[in-house]
N, C-alpha and C positions, 0 to 999 in steps of 0.2 A: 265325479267321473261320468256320470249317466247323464250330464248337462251335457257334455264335451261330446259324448257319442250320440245322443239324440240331433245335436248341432251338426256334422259331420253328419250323420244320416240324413237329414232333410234338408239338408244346407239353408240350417240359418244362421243368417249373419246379420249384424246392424250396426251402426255406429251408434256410442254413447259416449259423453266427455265423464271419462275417470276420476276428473276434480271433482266433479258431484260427489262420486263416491266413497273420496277419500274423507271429502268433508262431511259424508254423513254417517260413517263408519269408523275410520283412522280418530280424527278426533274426539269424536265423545269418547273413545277406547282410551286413547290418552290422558283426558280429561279424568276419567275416574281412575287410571293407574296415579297420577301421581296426586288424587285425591287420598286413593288407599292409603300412598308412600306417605303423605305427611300425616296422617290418624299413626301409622305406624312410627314413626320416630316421635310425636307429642305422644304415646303409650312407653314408650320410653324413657322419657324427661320424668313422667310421671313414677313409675316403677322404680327409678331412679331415688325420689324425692318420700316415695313409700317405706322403702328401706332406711331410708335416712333416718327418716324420724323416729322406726322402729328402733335402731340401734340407738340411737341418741337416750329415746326414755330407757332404755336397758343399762344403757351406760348410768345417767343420773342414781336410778332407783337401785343399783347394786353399789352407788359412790356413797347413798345414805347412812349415815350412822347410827341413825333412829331406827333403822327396820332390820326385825331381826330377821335371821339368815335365812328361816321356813315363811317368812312373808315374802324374801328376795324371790325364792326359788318361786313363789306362788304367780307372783305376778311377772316373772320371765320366761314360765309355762305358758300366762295367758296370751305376752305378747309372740310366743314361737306359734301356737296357734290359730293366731291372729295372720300369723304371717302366712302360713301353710293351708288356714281356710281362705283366705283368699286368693292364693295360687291357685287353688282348685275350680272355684268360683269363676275364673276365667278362663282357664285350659277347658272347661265344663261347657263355656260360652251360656251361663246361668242368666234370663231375663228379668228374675227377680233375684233382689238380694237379701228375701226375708229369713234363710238359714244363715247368709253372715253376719247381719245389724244385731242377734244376741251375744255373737262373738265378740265384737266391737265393744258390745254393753259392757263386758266384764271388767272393762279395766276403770269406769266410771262407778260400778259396785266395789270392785276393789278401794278405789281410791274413799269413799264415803264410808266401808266399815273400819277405814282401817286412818281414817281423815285426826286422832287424837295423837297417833304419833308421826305423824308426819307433818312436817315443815311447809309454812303457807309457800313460803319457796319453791318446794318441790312440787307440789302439788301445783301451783302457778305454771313450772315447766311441764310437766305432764301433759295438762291441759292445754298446753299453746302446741304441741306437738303431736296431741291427738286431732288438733284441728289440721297440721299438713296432713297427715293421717287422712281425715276424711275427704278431705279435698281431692287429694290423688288419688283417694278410692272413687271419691263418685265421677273422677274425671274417668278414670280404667273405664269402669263399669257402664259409663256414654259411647265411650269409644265401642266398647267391648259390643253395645246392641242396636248403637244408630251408625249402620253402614251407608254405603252409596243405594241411592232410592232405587227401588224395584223396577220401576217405571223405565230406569233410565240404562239399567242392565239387560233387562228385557229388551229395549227398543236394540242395544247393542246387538243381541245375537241374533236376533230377527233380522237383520239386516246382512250380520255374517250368513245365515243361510239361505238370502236370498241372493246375494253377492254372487253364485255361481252363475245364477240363471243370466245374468245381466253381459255379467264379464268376460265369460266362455263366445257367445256369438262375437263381441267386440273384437277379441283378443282373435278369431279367427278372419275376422272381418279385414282388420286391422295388417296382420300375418300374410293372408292371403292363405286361400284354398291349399294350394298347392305347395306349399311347405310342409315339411315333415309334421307327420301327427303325433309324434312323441314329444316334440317341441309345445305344440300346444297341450298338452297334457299336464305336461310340466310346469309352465307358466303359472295355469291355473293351479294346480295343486298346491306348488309351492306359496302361491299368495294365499290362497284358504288354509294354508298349514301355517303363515303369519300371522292372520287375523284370529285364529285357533288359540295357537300361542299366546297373543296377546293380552285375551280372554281368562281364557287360564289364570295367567298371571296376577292380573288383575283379582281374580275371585281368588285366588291364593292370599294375597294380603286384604281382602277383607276379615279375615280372618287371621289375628296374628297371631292369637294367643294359643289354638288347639294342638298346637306343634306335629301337623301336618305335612304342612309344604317347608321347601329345603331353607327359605327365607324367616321362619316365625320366632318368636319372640322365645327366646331361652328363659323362661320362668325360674325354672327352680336356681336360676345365676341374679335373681333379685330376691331369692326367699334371707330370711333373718340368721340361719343358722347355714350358709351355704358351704 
């Protein structure tokens, strides 16, 4: 607003072509919104593919005939754990994941004290589904800490907050003096309240997992015991 009235007080005005600054503003903006959107649905496929395999070894290891009932409960403890430290670990937006990899461990300790009564079978299955298991983990956990580059969100807003100085003289220039000043008020406004917006939105889904903003990733509808 104090572009618009410094402009109007000393009347300046200039012409600039507005393609410039769509294409140096509008599109990177674009650019990383539906960068965010697709990190955000591949955090999804993967979540997806997490719980899978969590139910899957739960199913096998409770279908065993060989384990007895306080070894089932032991290692369906481990994998509800499994499930719920890792919820945390992303709703957390944690850069390391050296409090969950002991987590993880226990079900590879379990499997080796407990390796004489259990069937190469299962243990075969186990193991092939603790591998989607990490997979989807360390895919979350990519997603979860390598967003859209600094550099490149910066340059975005930098440019939103210069955007007034530019487009206020234009927009008056353009208009003519003499037209209503509420008209140009507005204009501006209203475009710096899209470019705002769009902003926003953007920084909202970099972020999917802290269940923040009104779009983020419903976590506890991927935990094991939901």
């Amino acid at each position: 607003m104090l572009t618009i009235f410094f402009s109007f007080l000393f009347d300046i005005q200039f012409h600039v072509d507005l393609t410039l600054l769509s294409i140096a503003i509008v599109f990177p903006l674009v650019f990383t919104i539906r960068g965010s959107f697709r990190r955000r649905e591949k955090a999804l496929e993967h979540l997806s593919q997490f719980r899978s395999a969590l139910k899957t070894m739960y199913y096998f290891v409770n279908a065993s005939n060989n384990l007895a009932e306080e070894k089932k409960k032991e290692i369906s403890d481990i994998l509800l754990e499994i499930s719920d430290s890792s919820m945390d670990h992303l709703k957390n937006n944690m850069e390391s994941t050296e409090a969950l990899d002991p987590v993880i461990s226990k079900v590879q300790a379990f499997v080796t004290a407990n390796g004489d009564v259990m069937s190469g079978r299962l243990k075969d299955r186990i193991f092939r589904f603790m591998n989607d298991l990490h997979e989807s983990l360390e895919n979350l956990h990519a997603i979860n800490i390598h967003r859209t580059p600094i550099s490149l969100k910066a340059y975005c807003l930098l440019f939103i907050y210069i955007f007034p100085l530019i487009y206020a003289p234009t927009i008056i220039h353009d208009m003519g003096a003499n037209n209503p000043i509420y008209v140009t008020y507005f204009v501006v406004i209203l475009t710096e309240f899209i470019l705002i917006s769009l902003y926003n939105i953007q920084d909202q889904l970099e972020y999917p997992f802290d269940d923040y903003g009104l779009d983020d990733i419903k976590l506890d509808s991927f935990k094991m015991d939901r």
